[in-house]
PDB file with SEQRES, HELIX, SHEET and CRYST1 records, atoms N, CA, C and O in Angstrom:
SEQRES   1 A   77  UNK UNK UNK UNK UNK UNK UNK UNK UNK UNK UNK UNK UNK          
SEQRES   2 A   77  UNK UNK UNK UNK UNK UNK UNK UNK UNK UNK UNK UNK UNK          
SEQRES   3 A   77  UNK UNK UNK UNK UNK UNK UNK UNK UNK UNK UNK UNK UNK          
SEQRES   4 A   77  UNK UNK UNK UNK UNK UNK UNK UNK UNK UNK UNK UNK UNK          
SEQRES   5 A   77  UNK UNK UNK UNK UNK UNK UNK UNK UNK UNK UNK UNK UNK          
SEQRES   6 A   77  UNK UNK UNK UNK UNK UNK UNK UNK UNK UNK UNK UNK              
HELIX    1 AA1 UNK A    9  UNK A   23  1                                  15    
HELIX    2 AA2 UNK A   32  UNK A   34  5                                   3    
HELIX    3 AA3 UNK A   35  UNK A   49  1                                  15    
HELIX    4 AA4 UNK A   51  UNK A   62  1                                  12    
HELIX    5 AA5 UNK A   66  UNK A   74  1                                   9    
CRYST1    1.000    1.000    1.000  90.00  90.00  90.00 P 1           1          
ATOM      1  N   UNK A   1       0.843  -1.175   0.000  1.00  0.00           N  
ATOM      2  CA  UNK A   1       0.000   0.000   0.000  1.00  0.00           C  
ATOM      3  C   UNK A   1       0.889   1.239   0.000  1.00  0.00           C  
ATOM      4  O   UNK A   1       1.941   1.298   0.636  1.00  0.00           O  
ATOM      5  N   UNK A   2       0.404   2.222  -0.748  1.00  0.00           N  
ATOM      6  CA  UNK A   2       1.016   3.442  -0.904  1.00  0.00           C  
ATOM      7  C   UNK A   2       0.944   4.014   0.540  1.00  0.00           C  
ATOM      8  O   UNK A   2      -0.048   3.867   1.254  1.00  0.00           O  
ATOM      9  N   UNK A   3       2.098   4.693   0.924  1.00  0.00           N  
ATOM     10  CA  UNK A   3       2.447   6.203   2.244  1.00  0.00           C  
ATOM     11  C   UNK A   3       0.956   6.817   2.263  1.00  0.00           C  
ATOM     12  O   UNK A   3       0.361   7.083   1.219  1.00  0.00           O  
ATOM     13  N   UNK A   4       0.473   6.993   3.391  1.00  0.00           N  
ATOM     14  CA  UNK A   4      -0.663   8.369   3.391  1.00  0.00           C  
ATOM     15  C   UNK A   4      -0.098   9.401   3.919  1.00  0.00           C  
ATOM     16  O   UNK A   4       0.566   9.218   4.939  1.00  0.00           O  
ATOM     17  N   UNK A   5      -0.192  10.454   3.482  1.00  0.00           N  
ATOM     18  CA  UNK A   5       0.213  11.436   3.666  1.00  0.00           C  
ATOM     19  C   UNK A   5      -0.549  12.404   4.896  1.00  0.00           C  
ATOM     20  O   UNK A   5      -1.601  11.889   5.272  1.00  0.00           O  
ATOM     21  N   UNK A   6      -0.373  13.078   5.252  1.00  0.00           N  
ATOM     22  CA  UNK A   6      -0.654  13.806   6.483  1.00  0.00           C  
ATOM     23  C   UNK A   6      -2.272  14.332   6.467  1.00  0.00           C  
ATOM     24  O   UNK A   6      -2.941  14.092   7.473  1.00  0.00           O  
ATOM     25  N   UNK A   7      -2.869  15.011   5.387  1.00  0.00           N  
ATOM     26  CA  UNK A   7      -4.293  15.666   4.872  1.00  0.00           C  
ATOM     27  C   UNK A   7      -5.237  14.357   4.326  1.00  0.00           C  
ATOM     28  O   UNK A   7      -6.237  14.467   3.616  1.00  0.00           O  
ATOM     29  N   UNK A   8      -4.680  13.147   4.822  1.00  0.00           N  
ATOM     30  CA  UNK A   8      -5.166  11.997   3.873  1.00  0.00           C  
ATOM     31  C   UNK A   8      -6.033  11.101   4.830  1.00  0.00           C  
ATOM     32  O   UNK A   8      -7.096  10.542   4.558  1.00  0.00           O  
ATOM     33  N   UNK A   9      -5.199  11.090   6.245  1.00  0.00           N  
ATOM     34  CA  UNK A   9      -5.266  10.333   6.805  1.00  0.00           C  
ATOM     35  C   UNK A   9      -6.718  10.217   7.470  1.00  0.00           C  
ATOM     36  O   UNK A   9      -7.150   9.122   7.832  1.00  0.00           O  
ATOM     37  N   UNK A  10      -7.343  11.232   7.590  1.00  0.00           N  
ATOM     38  CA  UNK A  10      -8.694  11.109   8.238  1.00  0.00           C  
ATOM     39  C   UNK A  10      -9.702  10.136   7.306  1.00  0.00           C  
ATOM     40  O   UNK A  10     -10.285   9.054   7.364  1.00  0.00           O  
ATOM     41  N   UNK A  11      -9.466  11.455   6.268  1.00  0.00           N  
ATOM     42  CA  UNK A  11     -10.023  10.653   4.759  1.00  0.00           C  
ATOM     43  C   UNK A  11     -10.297   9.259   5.014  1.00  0.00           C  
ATOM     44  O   UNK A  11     -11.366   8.663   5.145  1.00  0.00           O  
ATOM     45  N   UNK A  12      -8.976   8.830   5.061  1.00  0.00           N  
ATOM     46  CA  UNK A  12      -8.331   6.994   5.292  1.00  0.00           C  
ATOM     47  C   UNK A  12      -9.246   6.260   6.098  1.00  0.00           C  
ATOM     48  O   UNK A  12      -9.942   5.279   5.838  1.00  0.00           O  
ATOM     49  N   UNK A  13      -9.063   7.118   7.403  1.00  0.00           N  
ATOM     50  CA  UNK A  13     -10.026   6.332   8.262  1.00  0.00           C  
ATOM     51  C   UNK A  13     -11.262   6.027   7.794  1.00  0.00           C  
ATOM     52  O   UNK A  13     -11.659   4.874   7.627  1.00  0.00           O  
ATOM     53  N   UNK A  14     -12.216   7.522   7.461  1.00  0.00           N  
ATOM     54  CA  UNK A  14     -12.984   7.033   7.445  1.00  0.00           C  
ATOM     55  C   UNK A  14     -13.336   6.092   5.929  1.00  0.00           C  
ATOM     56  O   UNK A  14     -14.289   5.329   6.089  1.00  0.00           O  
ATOM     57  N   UNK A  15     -13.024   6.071   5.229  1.00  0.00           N  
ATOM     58  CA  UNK A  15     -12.949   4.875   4.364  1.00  0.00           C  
ATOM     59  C   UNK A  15     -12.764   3.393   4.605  1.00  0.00           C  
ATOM     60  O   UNK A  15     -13.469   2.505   4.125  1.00  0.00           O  
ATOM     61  N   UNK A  16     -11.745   3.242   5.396  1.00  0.00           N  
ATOM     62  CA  UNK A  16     -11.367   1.887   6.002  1.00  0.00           C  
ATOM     63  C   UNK A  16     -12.988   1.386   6.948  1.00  0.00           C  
ATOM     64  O   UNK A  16     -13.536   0.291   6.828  1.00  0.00           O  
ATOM     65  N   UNK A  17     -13.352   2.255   7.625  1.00  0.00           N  
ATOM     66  CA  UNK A  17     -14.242   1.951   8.690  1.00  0.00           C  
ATOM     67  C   UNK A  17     -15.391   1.957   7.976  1.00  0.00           C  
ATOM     68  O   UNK A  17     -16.281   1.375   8.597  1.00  0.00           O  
ATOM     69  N   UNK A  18     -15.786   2.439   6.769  1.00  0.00           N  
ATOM     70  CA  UNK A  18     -16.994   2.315   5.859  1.00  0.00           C  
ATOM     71  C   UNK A  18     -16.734   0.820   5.188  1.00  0.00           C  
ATOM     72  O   UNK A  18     -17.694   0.065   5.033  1.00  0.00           O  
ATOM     73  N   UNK A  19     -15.186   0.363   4.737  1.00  0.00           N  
ATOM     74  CA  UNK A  19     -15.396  -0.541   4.314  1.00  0.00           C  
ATOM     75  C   UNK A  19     -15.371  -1.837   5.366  1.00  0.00           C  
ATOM     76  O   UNK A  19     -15.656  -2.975   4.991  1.00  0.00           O  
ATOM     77  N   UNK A  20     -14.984  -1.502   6.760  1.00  0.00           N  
ATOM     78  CA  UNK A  20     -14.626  -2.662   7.233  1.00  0.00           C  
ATOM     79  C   UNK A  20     -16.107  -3.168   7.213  1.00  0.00           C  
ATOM     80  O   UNK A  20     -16.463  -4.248   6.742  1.00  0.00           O  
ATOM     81  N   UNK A  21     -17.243  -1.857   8.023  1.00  0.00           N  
ATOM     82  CA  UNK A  21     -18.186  -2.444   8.247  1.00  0.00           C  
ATOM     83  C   UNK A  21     -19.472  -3.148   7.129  1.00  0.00           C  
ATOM     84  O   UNK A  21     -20.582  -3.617   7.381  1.00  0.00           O  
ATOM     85  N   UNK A  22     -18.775  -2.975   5.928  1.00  0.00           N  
ATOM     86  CA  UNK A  22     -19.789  -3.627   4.608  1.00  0.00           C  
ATOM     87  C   UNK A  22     -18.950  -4.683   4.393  1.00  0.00           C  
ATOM     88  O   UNK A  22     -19.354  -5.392   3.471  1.00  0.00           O  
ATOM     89  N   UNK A  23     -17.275  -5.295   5.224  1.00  0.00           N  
ATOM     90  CA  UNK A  23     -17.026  -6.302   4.496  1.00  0.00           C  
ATOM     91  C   UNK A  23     -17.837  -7.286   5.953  1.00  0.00           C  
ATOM     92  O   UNK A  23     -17.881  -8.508   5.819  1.00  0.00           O  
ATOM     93  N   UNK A  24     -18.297  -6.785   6.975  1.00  0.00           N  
ATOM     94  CA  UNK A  24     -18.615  -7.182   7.735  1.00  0.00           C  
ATOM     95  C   UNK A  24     -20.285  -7.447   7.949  1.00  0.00           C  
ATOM     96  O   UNK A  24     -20.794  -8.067   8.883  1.00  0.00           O  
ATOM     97  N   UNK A  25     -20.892  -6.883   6.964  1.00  0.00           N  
ATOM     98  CA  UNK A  25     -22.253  -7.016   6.515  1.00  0.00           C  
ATOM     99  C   UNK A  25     -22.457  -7.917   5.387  1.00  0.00           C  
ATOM    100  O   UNK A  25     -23.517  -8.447   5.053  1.00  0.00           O  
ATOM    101  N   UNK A  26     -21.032  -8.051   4.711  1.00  0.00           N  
ATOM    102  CA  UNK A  26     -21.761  -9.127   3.837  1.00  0.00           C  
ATOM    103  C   UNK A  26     -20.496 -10.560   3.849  1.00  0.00           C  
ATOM    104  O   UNK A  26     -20.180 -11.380   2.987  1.00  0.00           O  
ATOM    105  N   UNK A  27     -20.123 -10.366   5.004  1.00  0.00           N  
ATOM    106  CA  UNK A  27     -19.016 -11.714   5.609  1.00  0.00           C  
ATOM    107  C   UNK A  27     -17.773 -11.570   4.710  1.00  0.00           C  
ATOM    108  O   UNK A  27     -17.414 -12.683   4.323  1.00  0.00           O  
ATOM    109  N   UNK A  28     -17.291 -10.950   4.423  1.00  0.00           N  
ATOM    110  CA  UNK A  28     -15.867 -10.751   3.060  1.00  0.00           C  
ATOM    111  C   UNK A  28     -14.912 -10.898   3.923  1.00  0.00           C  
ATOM    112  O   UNK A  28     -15.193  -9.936   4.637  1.00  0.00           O  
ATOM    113  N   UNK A  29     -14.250 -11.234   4.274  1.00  0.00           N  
ATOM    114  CA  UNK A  29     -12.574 -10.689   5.079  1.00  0.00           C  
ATOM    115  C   UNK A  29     -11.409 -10.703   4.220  1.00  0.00           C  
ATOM    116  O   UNK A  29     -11.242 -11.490   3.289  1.00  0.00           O  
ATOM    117  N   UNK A  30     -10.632  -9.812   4.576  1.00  0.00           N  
ATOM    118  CA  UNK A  30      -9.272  -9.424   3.696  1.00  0.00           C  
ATOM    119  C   UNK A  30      -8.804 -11.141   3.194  1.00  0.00           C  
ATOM    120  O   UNK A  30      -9.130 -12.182   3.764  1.00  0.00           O  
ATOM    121  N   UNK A  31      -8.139 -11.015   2.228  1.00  0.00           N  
ATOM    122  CA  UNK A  31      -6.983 -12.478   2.631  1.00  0.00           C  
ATOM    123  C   UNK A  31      -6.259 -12.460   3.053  1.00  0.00           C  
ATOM    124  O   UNK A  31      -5.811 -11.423   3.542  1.00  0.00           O  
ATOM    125  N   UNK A  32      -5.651 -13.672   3.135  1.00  0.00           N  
ATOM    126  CA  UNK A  32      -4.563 -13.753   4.338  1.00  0.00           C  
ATOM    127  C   UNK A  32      -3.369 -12.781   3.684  1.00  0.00           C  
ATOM    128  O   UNK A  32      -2.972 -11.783   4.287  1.00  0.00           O  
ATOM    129  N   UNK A  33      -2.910 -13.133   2.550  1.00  0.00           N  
ATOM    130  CA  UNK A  33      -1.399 -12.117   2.345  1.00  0.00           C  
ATOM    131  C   UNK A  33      -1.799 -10.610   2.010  1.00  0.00           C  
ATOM    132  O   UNK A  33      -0.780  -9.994   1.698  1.00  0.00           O  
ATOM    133  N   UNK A  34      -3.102  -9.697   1.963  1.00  0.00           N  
ATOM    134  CA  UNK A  34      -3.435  -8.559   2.671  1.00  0.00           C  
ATOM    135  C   UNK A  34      -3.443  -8.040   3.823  1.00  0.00           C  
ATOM    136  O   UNK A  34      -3.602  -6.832   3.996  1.00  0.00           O  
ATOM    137  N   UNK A  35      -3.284  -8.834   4.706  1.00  0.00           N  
ATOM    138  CA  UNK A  35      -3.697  -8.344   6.035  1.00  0.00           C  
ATOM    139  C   UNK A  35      -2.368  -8.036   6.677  1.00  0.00           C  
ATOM    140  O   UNK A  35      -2.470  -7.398   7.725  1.00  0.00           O  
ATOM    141  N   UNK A  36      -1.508  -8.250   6.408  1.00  0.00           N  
ATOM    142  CA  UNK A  36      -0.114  -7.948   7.101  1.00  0.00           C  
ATOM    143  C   UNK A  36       0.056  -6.195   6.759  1.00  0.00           C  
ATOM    144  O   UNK A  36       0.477  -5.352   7.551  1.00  0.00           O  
ATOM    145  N   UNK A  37      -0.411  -5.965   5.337  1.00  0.00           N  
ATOM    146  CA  UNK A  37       0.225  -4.602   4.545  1.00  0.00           C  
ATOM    147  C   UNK A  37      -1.143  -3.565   4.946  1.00  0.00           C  
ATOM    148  O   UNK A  37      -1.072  -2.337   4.997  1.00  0.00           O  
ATOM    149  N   UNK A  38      -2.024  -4.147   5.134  1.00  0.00           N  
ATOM    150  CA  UNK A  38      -3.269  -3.274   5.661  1.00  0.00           C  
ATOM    151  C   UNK A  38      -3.223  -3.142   7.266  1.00  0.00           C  
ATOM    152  O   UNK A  38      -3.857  -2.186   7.714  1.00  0.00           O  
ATOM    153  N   UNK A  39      -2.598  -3.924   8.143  1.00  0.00           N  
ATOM    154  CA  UNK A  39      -2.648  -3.686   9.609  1.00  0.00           C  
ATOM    155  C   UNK A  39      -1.155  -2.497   9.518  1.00  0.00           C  
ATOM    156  O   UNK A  39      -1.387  -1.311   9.754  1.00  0.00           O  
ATOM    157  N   UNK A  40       0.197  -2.898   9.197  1.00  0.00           N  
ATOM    158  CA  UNK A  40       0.546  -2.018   8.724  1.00  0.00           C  
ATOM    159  C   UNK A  40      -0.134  -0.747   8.537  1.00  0.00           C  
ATOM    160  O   UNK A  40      -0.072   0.161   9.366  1.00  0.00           O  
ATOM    161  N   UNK A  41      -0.868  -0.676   7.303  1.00  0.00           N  
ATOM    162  CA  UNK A  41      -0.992   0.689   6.931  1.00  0.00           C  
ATOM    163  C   UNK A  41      -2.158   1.368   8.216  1.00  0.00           C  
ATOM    164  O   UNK A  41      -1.818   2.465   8.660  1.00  0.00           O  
ATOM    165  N   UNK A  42      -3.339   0.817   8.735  1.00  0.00           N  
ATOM    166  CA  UNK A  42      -3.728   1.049   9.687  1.00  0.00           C  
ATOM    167  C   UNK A  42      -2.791   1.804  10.955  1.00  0.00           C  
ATOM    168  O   UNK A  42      -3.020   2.946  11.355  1.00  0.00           O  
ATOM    169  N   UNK A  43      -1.687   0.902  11.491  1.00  0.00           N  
ATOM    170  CA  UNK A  43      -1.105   1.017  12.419  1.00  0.00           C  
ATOM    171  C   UNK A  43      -0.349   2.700  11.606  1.00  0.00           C  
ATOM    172  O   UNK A  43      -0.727   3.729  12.167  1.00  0.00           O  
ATOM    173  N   UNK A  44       0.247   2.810  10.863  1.00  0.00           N  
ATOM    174  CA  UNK A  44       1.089   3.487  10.598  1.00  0.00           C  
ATOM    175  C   UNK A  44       0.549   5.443  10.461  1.00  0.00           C  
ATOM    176  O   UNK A  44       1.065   6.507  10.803  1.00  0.00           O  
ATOM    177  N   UNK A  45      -1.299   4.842   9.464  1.00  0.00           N  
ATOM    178  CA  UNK A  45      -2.184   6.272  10.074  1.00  0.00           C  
ATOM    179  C   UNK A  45      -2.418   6.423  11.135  1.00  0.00           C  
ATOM    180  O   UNK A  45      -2.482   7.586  11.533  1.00  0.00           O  
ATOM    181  N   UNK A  46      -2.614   5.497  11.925  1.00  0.00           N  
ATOM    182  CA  UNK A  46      -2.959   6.004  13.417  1.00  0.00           C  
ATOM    183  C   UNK A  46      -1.677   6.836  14.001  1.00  0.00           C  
ATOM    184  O   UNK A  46      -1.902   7.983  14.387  1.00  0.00           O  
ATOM    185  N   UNK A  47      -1.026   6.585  14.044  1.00  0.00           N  
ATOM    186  CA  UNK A  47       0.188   7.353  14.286  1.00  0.00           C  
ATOM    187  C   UNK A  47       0.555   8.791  13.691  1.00  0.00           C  
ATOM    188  O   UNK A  47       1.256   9.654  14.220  1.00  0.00           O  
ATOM    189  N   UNK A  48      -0.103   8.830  12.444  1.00  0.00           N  
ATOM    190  CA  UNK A  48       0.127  10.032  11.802  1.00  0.00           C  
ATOM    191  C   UNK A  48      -1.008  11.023  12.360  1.00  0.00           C  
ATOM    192  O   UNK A  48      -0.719  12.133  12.806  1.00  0.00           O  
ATOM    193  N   UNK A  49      -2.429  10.493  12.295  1.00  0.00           N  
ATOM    194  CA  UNK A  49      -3.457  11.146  12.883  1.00  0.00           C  
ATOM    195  C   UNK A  49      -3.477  11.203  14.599  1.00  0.00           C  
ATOM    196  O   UNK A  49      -3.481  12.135  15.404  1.00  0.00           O  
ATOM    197  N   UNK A  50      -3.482  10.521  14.659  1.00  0.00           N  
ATOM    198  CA  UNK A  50      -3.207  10.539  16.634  1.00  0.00           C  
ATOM    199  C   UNK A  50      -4.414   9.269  16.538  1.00  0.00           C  
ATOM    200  O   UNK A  50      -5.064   8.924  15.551  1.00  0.00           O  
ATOM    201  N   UNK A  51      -4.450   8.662  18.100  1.00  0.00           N  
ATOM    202  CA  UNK A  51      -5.205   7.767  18.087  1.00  0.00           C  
ATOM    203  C   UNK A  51      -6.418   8.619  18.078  1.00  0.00           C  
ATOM    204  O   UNK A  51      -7.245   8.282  17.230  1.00  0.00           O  
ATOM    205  N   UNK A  52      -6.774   9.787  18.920  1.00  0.00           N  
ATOM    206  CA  UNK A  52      -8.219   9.762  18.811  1.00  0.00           C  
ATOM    207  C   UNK A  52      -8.810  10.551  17.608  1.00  0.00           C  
ATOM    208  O   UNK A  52     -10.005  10.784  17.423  1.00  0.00           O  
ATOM    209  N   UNK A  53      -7.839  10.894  16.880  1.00  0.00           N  
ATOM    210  CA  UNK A  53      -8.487  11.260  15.980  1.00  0.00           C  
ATOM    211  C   UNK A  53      -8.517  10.623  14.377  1.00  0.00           C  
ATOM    212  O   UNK A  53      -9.117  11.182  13.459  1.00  0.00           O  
ATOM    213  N   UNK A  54      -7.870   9.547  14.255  1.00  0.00           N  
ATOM    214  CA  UNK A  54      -7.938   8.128  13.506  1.00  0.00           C  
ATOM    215  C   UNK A  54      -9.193   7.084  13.898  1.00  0.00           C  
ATOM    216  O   UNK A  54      -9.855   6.294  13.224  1.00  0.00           O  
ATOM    217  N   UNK A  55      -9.199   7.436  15.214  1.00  0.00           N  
ATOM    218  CA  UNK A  55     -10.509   7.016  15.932  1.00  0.00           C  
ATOM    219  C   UNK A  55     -11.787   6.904  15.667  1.00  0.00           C  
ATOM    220  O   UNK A  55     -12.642   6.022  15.595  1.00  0.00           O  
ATOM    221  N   UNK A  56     -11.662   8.276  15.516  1.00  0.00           N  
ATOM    222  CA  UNK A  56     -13.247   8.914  15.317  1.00  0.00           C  
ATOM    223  C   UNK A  56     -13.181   8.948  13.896  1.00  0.00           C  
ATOM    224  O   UNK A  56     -13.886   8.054  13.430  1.00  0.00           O  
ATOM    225  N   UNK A  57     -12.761   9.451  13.254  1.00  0.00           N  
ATOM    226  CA  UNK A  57     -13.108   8.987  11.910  1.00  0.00           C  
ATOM    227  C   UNK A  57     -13.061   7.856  11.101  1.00  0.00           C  
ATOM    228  O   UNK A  57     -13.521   7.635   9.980  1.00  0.00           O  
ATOM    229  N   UNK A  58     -12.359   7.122  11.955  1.00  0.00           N  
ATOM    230  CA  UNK A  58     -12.859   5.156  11.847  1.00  0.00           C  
ATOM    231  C   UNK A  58     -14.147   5.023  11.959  1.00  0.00           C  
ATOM    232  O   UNK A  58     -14.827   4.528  11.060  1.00  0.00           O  
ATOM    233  N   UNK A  59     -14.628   5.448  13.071  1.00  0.00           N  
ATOM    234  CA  UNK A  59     -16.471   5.558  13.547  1.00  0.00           C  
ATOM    235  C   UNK A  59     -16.854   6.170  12.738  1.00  0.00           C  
ATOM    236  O   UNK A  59     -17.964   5.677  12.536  1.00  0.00           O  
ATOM    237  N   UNK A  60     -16.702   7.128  11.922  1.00  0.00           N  
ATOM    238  CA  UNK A  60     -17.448   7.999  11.398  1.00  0.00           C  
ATOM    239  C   UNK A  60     -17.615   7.687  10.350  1.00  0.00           C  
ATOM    240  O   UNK A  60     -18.634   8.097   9.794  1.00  0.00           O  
ATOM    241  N   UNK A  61     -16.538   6.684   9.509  1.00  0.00           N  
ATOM    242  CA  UNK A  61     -16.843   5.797   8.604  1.00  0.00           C  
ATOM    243  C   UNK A  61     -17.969   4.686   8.639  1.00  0.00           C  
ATOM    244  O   UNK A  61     -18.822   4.498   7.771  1.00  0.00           O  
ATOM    245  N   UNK A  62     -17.740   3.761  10.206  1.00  0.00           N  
ATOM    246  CA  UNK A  62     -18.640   2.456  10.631  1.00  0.00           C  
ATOM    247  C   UNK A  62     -20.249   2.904  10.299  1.00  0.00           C  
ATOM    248  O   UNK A  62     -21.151   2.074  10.192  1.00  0.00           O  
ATOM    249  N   UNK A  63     -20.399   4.068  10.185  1.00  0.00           N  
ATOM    250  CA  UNK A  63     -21.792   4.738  10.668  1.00  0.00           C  
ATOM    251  C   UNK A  63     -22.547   5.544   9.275  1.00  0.00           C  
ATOM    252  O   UNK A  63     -23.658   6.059   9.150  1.00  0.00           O  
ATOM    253  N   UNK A  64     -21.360   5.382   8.300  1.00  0.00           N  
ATOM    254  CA  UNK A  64     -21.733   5.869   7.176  1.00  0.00           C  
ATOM    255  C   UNK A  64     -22.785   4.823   6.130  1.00  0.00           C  
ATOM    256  O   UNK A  64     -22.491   3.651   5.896  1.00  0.00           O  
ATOM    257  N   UNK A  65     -23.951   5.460   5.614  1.00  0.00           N  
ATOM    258  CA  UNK A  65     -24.640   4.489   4.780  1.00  0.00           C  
ATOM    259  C   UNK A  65     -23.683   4.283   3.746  1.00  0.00           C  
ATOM    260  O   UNK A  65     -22.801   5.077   3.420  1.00  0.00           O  
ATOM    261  N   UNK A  66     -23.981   2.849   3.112  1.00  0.00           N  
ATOM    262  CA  UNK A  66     -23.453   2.510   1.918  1.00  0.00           C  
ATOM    263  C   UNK A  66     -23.504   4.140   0.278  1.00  0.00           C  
ATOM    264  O   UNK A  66     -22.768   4.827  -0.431  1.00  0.00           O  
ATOM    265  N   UNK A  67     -24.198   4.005   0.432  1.00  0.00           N  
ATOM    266  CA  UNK A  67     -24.571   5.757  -0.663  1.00  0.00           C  
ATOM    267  C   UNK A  67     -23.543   6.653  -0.057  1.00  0.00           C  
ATOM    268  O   UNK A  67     -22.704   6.727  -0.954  1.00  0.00           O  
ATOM    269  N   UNK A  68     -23.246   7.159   0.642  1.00  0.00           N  
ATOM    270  CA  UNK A  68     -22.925   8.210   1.584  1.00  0.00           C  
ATOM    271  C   UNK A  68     -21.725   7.825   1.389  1.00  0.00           C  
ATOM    272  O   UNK A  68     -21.048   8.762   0.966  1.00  0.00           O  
ATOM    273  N   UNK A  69     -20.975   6.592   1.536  1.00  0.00           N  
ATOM    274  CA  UNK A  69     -19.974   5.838   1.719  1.00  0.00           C  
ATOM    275  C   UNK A  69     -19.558   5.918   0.367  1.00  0.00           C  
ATOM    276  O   UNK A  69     -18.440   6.421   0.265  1.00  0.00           O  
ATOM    277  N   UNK A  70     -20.089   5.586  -0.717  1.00  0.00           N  
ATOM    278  CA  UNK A  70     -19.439   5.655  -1.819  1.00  0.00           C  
ATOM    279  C   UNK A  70     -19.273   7.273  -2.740  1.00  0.00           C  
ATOM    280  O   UNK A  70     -18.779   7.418  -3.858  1.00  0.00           O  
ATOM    281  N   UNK A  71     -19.720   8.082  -2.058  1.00  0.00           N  
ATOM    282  CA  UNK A  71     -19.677   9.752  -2.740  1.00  0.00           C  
ATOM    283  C   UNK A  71     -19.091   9.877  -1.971  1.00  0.00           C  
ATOM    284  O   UNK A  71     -18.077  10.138  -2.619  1.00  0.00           O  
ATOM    285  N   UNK A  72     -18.759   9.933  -0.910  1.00  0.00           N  
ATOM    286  CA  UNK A  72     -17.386  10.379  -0.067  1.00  0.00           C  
ATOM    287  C   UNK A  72     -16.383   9.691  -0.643  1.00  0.00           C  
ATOM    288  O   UNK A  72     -15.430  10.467  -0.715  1.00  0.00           O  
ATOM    289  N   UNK A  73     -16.038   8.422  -1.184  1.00  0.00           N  
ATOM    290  CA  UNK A  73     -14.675   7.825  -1.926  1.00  0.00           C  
ATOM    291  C   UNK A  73     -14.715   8.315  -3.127  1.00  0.00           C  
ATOM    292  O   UNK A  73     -13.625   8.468  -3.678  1.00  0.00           O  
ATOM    293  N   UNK A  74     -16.077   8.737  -3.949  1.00  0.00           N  
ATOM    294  CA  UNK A  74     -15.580   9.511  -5.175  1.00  0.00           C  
ATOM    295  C   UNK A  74     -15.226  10.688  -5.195  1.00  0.00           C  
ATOM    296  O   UNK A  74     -14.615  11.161  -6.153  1.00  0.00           O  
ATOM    297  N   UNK A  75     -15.644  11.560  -3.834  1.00  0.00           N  
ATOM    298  CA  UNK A  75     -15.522  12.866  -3.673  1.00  0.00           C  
ATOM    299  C   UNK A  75     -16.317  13.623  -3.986  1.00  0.00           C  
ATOM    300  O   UNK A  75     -15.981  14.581  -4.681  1.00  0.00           O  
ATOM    301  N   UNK A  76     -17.538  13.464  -3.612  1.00  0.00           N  
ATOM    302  CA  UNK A  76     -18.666  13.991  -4.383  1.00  0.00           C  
ATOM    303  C   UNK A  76     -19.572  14.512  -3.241  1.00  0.00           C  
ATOM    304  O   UNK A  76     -20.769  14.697  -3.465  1.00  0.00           O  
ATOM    305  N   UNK A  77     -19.193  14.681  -2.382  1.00  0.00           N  
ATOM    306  CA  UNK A  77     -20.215  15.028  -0.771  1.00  0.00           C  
ATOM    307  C   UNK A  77     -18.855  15.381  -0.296  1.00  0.00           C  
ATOM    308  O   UNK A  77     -18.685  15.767   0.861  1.00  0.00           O  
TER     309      UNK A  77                                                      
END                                                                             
């Protein structure tokens, strides 16, 4: 996975947390040789954002409708 950069990282979150919770609505889980480079990249925004604020926009993703969820990744809301 590509570096996130500093203005990115919220973004990130909440994307990750929109998708965790639809791979979690429709049973998907990463595969196994993803999950090393995605906990990584997880671990590595949290650090850039701070925990609580990687945090909350993790949640703020979990809580996003699917619609809502996908115009925010195109950039359109």
């Amino acid at each position: 996975m590509a570096p996130i950069r500093g203005g990115q990282v919220e973004r990130t979150a909440r994307l990750w947390g929109a998708e965790g919770r639809l791979r979690e609505e429709i049973g998907v889980q990463l595969r196994p040789n993803e999950r090393s480079a995605y906990d990584a990249s997880v671990r590595d925004a949290r650090t850039v954002a701070g925990s609580g604020n990687f945090d909350a926009a993790w949640q703020d993703g979990r809580t996003m409708p699917l619609e809502r969820a996908v115009e925010y990744a195109r950039g359109t809301s």
